[in-house]
DOLUM-995468 format. One record per residue: x, y, z of N, C-alpha, C, O in turn; residue in one letter. Coordinates in steps of 0.05 Angstrom, whole numbers, padded with zeros to 5 digits, always signed. Layout:
N
XYZXYZXYZXYZA
...
REM end
This chain:
284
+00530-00119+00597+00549-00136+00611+00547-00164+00600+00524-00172+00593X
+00573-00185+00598+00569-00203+00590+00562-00223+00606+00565-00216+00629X
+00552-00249+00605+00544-00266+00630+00566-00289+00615+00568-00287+00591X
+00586-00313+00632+00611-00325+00624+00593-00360+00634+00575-00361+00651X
+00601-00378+00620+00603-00398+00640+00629-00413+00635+00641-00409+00614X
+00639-00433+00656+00659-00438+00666+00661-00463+00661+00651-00473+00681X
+00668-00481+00644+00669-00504+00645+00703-00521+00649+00720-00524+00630X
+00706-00529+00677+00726-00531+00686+00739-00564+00682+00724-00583+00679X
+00770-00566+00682+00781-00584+00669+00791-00607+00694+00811-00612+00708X
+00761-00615+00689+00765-00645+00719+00765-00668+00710+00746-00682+00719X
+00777-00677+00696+00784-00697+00675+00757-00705+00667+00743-00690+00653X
+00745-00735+00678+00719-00746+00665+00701-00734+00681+00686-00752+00690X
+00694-00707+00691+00668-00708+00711+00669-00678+00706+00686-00663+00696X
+00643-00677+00717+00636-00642+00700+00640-00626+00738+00642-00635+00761X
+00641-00607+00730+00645-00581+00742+00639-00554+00728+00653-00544+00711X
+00616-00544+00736+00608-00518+00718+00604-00491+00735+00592-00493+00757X
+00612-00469+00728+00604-00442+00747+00594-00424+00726+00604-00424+00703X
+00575-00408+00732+00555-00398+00717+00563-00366+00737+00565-00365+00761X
+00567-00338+00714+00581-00323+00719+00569-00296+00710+00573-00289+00687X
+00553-00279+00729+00542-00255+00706+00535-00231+00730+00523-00233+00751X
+00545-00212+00719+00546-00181+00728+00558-00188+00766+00549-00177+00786X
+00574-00204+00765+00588-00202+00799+00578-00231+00818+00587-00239+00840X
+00557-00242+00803+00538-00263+00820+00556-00279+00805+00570-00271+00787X
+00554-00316+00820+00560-00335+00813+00553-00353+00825+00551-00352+00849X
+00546-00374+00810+00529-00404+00821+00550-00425+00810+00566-00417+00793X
+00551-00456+00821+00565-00476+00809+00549-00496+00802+00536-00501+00823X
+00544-00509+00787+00532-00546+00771+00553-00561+00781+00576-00552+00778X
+00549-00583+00792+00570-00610+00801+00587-00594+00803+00582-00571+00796X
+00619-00603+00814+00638-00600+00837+00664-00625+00831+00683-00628+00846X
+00660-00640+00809+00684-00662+00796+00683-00679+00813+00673-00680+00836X
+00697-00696+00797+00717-00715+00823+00721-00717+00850+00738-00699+00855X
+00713-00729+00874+00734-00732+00890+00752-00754+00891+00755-00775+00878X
+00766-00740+00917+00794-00764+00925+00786-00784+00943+00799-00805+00947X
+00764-00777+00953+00756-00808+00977+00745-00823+00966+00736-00817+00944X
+00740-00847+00976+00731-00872+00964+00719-00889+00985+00709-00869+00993X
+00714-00900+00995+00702-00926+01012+00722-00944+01017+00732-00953+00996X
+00731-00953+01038+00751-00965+01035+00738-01000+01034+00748-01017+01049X
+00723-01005+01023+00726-01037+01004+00709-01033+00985+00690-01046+00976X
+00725-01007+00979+00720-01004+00942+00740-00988+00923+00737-00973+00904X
+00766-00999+00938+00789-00997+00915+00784-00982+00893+00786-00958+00891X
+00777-00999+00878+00767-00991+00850+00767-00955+00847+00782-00941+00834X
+00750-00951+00862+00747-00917+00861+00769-00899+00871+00762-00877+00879X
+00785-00903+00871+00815-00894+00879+00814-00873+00860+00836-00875+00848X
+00798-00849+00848+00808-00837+00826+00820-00819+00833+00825-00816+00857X
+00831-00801+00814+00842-00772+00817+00819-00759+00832+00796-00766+00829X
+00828-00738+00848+00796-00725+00855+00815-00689+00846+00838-00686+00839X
+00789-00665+00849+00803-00643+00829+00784-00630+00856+00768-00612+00849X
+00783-00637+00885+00778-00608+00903+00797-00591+00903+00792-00567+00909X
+00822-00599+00898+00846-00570+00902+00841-00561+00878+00840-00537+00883X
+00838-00563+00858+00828-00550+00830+00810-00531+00836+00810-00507+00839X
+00792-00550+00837+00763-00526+00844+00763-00504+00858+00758-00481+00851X
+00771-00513+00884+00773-00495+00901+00800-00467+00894+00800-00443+00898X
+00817-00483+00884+00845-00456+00885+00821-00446+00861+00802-00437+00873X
+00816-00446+00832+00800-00439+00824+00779-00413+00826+00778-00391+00816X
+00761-00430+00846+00738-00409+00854+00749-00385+00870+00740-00362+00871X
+00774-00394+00884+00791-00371+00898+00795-00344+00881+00787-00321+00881X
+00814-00361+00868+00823-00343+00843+00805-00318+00823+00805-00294+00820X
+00785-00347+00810+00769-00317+00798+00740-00311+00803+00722-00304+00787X
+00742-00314+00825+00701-00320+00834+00703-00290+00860+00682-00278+00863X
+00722-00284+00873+00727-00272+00895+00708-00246+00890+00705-00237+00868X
+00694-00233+00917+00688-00213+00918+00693-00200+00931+00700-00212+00952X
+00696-00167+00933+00718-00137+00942+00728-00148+00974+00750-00141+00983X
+00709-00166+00990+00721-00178+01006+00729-00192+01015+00729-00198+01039X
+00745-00206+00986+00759-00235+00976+00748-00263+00992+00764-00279+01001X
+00726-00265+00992+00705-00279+00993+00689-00291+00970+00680-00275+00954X
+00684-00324+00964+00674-00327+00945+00642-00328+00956+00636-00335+00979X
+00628-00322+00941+00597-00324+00944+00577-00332+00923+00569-00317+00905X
+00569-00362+00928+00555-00376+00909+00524-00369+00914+00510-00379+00932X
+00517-00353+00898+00483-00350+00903+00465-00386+00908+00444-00388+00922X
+00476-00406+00896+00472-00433+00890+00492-00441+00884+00512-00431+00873X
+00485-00470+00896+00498-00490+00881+00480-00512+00873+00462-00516+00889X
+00481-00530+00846+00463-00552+00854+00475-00585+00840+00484-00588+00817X
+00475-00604+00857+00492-00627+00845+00465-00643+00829+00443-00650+00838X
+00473-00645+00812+00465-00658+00785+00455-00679+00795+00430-00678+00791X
+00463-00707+00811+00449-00726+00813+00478-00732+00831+00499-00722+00838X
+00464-00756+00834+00486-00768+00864+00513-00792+00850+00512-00816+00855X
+00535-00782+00834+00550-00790+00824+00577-00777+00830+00580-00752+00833X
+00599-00800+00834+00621-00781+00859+00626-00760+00832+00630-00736+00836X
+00627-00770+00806+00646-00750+00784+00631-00724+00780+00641-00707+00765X
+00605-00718+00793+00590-00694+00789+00587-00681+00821+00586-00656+00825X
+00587-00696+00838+00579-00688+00870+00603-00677+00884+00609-00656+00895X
+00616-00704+00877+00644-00717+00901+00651-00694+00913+00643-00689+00936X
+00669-00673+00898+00687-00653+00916+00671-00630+00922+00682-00608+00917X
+00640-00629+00932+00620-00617+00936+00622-00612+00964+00612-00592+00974X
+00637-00632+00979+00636-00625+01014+00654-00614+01009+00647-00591+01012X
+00687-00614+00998+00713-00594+01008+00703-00559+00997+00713-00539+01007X
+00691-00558+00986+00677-00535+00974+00662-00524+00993+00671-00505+01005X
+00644-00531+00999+00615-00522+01022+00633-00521+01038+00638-00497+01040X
+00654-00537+01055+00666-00534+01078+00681-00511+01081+00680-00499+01102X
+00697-00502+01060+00718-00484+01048+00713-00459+01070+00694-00446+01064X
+00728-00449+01099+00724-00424+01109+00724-00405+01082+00722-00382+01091X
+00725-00404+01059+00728-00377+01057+00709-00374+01025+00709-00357+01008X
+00698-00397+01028+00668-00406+01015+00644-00398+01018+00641-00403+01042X
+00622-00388+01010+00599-00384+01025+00579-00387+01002+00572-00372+00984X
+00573-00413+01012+00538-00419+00995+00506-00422+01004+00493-00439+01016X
+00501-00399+00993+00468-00388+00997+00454-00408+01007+00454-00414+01031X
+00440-00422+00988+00435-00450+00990+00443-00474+00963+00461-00471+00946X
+00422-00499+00965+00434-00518+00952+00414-00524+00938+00394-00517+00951X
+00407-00535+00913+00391-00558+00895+00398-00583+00900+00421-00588+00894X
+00383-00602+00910+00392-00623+00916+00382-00646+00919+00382-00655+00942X
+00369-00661+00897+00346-00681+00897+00357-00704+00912+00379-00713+00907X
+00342-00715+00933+00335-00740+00945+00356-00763+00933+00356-00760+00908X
+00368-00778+00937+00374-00809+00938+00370-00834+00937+00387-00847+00949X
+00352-00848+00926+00334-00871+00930+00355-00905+00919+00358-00920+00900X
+00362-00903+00941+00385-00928+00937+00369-00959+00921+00375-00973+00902X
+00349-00959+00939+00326-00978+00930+00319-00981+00906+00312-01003+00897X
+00322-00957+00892+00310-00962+00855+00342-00954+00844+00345-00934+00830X
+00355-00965+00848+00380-00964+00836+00380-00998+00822+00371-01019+00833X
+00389-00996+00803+00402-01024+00791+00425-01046+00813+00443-01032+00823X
+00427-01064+00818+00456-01081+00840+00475-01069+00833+00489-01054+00848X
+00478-01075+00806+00509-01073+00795+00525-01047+00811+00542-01047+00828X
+00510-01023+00795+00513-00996+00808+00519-00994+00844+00538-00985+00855X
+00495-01004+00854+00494-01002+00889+00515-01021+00892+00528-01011+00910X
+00528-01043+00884+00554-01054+00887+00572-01042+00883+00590-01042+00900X
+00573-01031+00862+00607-01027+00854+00609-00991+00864+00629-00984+00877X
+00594-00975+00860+00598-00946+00871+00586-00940+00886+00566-00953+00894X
+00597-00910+00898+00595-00895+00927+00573-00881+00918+00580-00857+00921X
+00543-00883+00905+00530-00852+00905+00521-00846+00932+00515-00823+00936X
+00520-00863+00951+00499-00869+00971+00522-00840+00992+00517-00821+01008X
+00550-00854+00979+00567-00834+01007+00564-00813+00995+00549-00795+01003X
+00579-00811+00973+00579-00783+00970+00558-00771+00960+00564-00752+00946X
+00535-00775+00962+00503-00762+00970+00501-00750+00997+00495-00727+01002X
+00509-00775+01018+00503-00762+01049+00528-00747+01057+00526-00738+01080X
+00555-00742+01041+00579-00731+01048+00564-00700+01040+00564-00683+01058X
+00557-00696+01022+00550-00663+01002+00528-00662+01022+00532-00640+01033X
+00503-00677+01036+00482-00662+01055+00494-00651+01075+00493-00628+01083X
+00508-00673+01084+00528-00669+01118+00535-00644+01116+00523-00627+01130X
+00553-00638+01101+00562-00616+01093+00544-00585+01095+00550-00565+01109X
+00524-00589+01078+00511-00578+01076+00497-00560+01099+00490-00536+01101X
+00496-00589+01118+00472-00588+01145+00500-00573+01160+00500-00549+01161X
+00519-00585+01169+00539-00567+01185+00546-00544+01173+00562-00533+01188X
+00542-00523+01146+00545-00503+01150+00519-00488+01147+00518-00464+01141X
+00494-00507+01151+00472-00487+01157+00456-00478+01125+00436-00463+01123X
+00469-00489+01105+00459-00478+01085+00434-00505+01071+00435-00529+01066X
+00409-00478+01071+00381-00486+01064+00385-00509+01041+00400-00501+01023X
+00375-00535+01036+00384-00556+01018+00346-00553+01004+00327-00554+01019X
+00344-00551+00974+00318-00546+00971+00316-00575+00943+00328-00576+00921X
+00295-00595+00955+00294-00629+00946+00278-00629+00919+00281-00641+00897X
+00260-00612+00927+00248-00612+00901+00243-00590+00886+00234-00570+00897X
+00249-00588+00850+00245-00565+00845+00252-00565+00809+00267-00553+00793X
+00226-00589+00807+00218-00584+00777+00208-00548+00769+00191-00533+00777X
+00227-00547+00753+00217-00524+00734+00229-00500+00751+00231-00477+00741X
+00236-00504+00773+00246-00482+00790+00261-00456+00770+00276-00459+00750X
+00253-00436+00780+00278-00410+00767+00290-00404+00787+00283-00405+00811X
+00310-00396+00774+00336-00378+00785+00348-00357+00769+00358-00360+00747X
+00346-00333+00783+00363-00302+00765+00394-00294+00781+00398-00283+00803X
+00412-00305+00763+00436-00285+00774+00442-00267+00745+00444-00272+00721X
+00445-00246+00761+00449-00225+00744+00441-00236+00723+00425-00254+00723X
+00456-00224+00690+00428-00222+00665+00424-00254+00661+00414-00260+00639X
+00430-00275+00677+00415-00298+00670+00399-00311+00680+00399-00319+00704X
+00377-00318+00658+00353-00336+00675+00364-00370+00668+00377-00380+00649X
+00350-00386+00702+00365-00416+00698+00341-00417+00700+00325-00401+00710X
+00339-00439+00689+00315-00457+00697+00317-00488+00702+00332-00496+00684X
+00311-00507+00716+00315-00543+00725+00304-00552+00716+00282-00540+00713X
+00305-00575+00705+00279-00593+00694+00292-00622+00707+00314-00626+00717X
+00272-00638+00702+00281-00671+00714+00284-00661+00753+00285-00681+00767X
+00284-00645+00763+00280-00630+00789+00265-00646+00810+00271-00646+00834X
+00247-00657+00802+00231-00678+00816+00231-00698+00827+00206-00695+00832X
+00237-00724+00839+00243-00748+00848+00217-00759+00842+00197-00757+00855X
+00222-00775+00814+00204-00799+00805+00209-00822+00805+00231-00827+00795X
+00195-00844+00815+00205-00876+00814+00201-00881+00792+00180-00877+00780X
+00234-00896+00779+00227-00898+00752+00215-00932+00747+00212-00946+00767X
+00210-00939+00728+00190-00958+00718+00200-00984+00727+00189-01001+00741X
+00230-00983+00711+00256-01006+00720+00275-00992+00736+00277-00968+00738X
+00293-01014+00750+00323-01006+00766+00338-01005+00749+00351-01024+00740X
+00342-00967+00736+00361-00955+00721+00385-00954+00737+00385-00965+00759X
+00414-00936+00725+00432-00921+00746+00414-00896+00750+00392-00890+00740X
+00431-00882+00767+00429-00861+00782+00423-00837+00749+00404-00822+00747X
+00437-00838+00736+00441-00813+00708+00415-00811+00701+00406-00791+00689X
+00399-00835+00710+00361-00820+00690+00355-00800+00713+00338-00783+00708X
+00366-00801+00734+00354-00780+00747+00368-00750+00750+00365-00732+00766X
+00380-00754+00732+00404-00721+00724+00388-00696+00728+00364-00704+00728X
+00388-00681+00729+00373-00656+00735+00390-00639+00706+00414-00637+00705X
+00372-00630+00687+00384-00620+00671+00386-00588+00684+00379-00580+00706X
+00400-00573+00661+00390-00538+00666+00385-00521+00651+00403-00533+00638X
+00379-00506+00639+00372-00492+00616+00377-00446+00630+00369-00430+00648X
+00396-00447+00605+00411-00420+00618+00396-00400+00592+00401-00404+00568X
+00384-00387+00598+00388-00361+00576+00390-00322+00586+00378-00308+00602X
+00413-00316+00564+00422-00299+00575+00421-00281+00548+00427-00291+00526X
+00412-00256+00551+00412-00242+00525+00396-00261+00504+00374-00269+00512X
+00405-00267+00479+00394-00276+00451+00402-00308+00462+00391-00328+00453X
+00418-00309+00480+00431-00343+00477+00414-00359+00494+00398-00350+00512X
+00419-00386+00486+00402-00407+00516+00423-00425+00507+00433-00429+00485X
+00429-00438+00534+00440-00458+00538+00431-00488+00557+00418-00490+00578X
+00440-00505+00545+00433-00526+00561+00455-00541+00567+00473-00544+00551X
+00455-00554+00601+00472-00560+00613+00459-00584+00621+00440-00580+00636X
+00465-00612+00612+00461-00633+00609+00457-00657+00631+00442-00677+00631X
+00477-00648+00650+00484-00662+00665+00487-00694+00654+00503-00696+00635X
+00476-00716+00660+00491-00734+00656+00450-00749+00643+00446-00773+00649X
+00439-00741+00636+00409-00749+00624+00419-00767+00594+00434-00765+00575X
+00403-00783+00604+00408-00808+00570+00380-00812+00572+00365-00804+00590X
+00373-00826+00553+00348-00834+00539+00337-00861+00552+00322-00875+00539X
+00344-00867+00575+00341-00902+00577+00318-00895+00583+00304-00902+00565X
+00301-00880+00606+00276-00874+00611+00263-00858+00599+00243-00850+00611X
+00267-00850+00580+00259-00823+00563+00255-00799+00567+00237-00786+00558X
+00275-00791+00584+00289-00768+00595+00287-00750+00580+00272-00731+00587X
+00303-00750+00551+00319-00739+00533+00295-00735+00513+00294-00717+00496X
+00283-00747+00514+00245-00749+00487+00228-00725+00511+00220-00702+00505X
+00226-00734+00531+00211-00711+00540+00225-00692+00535+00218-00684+00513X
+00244-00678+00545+00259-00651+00541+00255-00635+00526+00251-00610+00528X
+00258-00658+00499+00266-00640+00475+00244-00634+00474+00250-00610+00477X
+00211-00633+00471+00181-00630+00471+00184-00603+00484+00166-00588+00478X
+00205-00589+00503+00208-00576+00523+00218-00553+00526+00209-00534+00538X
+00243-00555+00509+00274-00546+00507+00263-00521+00475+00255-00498+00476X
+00267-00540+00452+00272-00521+00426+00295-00522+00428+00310-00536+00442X
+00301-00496+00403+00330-00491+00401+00356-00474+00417+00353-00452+00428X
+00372-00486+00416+00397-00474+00441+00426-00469+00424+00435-00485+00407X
+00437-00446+00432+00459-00446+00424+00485-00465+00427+00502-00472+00410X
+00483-00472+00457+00513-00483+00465+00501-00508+00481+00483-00503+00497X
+00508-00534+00479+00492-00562+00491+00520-00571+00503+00540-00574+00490X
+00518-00574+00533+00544-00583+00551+00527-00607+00542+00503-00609+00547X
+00543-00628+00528+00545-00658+00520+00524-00680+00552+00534-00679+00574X
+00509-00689+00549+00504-00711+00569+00518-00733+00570+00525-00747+00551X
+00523-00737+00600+00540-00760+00609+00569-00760+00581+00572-00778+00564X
+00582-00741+00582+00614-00739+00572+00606-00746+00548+00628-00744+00538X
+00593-00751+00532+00580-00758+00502+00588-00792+00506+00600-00805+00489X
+00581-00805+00533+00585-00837+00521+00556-00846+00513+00537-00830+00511X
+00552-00879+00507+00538-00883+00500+00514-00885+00511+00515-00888+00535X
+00483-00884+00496+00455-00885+00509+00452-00848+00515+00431-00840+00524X
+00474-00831+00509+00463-00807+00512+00462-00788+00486+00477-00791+00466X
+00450-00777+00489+00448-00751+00468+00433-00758+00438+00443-00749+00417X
+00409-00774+00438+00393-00782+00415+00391-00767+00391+00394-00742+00391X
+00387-00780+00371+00369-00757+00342+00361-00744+00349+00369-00721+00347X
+00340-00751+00362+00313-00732+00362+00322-00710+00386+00313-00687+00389X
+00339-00721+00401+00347-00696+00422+00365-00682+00409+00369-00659+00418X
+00379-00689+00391+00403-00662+00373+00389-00646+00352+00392-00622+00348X
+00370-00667+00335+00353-00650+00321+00333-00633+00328+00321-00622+00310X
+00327-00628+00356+00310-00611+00361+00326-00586+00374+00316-00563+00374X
+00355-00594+00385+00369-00565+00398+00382-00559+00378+00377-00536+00373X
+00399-00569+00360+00411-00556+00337+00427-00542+00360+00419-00521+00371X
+00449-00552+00366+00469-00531+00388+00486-00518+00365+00492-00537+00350X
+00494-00500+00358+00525-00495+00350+00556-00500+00361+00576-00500+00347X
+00554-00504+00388+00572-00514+00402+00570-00533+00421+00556-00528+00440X
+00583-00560+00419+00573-00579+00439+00601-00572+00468+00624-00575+00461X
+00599-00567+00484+00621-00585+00503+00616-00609+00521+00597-00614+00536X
+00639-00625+00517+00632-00643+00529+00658-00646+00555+00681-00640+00549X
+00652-00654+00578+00665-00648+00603+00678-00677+00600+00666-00695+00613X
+00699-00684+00589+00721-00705+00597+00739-00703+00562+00739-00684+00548X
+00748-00723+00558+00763-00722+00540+00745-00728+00511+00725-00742+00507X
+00761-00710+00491+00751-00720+00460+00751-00748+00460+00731-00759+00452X
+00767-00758+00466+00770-00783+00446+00753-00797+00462+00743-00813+00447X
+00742-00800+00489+00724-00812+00505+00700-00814+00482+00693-00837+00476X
+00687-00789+00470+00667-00784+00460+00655-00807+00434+00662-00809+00411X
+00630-00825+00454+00625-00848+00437+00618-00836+00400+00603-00819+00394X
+00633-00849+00386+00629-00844+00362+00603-00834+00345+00605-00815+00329X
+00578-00849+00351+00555-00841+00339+00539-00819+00356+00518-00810+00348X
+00549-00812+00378+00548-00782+00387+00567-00767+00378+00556-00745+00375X
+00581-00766+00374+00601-00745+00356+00589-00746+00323+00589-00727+00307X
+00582-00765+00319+00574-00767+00292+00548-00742+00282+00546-00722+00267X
+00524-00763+00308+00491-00739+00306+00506-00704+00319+00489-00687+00314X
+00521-00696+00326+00526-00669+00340+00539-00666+00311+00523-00657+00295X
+00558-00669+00302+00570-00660+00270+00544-00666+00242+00536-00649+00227X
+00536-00690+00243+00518-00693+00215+00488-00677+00224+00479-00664+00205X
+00476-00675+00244+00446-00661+00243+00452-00629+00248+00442-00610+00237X
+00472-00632+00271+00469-00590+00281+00495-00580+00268+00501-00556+00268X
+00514-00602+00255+00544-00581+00255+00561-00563+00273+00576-00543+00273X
+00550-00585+00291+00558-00560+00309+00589-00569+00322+00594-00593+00323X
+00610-00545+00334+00638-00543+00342+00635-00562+00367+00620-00555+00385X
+00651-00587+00366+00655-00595+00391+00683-00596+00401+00705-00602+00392X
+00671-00585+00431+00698-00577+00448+00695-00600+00466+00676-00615+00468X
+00726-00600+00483+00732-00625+00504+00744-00610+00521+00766-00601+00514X
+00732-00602+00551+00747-00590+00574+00772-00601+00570+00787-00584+00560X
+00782-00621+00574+00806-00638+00579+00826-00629+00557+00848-00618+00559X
+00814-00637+00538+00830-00626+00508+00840-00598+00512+00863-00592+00507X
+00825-00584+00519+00820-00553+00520+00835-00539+00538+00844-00517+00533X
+00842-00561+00575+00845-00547+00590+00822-00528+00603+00824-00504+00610X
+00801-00546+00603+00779-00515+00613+00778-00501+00592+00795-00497+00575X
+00750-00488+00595+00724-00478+00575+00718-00454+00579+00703-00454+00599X
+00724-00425+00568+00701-00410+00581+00688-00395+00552+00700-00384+00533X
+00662-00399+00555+00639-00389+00544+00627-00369+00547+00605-00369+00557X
+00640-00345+00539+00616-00311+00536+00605-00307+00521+00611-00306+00497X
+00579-00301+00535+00562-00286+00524+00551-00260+00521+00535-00250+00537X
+00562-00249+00494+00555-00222+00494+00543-00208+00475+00556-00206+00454X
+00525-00200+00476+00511-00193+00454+00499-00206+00439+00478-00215+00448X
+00506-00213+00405+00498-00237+00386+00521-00258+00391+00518-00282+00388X
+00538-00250+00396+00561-00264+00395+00574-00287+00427+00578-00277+00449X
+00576-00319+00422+00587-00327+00443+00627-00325+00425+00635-00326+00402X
+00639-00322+00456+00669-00323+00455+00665-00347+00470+00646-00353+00484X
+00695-00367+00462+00707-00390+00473+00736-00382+00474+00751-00374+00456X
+00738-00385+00497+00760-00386+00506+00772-00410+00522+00758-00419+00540X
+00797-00422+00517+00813-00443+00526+00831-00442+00544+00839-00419+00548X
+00840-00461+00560+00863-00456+00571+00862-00441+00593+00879-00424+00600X
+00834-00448+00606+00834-00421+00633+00846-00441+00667+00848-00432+00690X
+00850-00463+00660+00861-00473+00690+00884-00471+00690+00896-00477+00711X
REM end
């Protein structure tokens, strides 16, 4: 049987569903549409009716019911969290439990605790959580997880005070998928400012398919972190042309490897079967 993942087309913010022998889990949840109201600014598109018609569509089981063994939000950023409560809320939704590291507003940088919501839409995805009862688990370096033929594994899982007041992205929770011959790594939004991305790679080795960190902008995705996964396929969750240049550069000159753009693409899907991954486009 093949195991699929889902990399869905929420403009700049990732959304991932991880897909094998009938089981399914989701990574971040995109965009939302709410915002704080004296913070304008965040007025974005949000993609819960996406997601959700979505998971309707091809996640359903014989009792047209979706059922997420997991879910886990990457770090507390609305473009990875946000539409994480219309989901959990969803009557016709049902999630096992959650991955869901802690909040620490305190070791955030001003700029950041000024100008964005992680703080809401952190306690919007618990709330959530807590009213439908589903187990929220805070810490969980190295943690596994098996759905069907795939093993996940978390890293960055832990709540560490970092040295300086970074953003919220040094504390990304990466993931690491292997299924059959393949491994994958799912990035979440990890850059090098704390040396995130230097530990890892010590960690990681080589991987077939590297979902791009933080959309391939800049401060993410180092040498030494491309030269040690050698991906063959990068995706990166927002648009090509977003993709800061000397990350597109190290992903083509050290691994050669195919880079895809959800956005470009329309949504991503990735099988794995056998020796062989399929890409397929155009699935929203």
């Amino acid at each position: 049987m093949s195991s699929v993942i889902h990399f869905l087309n929420t403009g700049n913010s990732d959304c991932i569903i991880l897909e094998s022998n009938g089981h399914f889990a989701m990574i971040d949840a995109g965009e939302d549409s709410d915002y704080p109201k004296d913070k304008p600014h965040l007025n974005f598109k949000g993609y819960e009716k996406e997601v959700c018609d979505y998971l309707l569509k091809h996640c359903k089981n014989e009792n047209g019911r979706v059922v997420l063994d997991f879910i886990m939000g990457t770090h507390s950023h609305s473009d990875h969290i946000g539409g994480f409560d219309t989901v959990i809320l969803n009557d016709n939704i049902d999630v096992k439990k959650a991955y869901l590291k802690p909040y620490h507003e305190e070791n955030i940088f001003i700029g950041e605790k000024i100008r964005w919501d992680n703080r809401e839409v952190y306690e919007q995805m618990k709330s959530a959580l807590e009213k439908k009862n589903v187990p929220i688990i805070t810490s969980f370096e190295e943690a596994s997880e098996n759905i069907g033929n795939m093993k996940i594994k978390f890293f960055n899982g832990e709540y560490k005070k970092p040295r300086f007041k970074f953003g919220e992205n040094v504390h990304s929770v990466v993931t690491l998928v292997e299924t059959g011959k393949h491994r994958i790594l799912l990035a979440g939004d990890m850059n090098y400012k704390n040396g995130g991305e230097k530990e890892l790679s010590k960690r990681i080795g080589k991987i077939n398919l590297l979902k791009v960190g933080h959309h391939g902008y800049l401060f993410s995705t180092s040498y030494r972190f491309v030269k040690s996964l050698m991906p063959e396929y990068a995706v990166v969750c927002g648009r090509g042309k977003g993709i800061y240049p000397d990350v597109r550069s190290k992903l083509k000159r050290i691994a050669n490897a195919q880079i895809l753009s959800t956005v470009d693409s329309n949504g991503i899907k990735a099988i794995f079967s056998g020796d062989k991954i399929e890409i397929q486009k155009d699935i929203m």
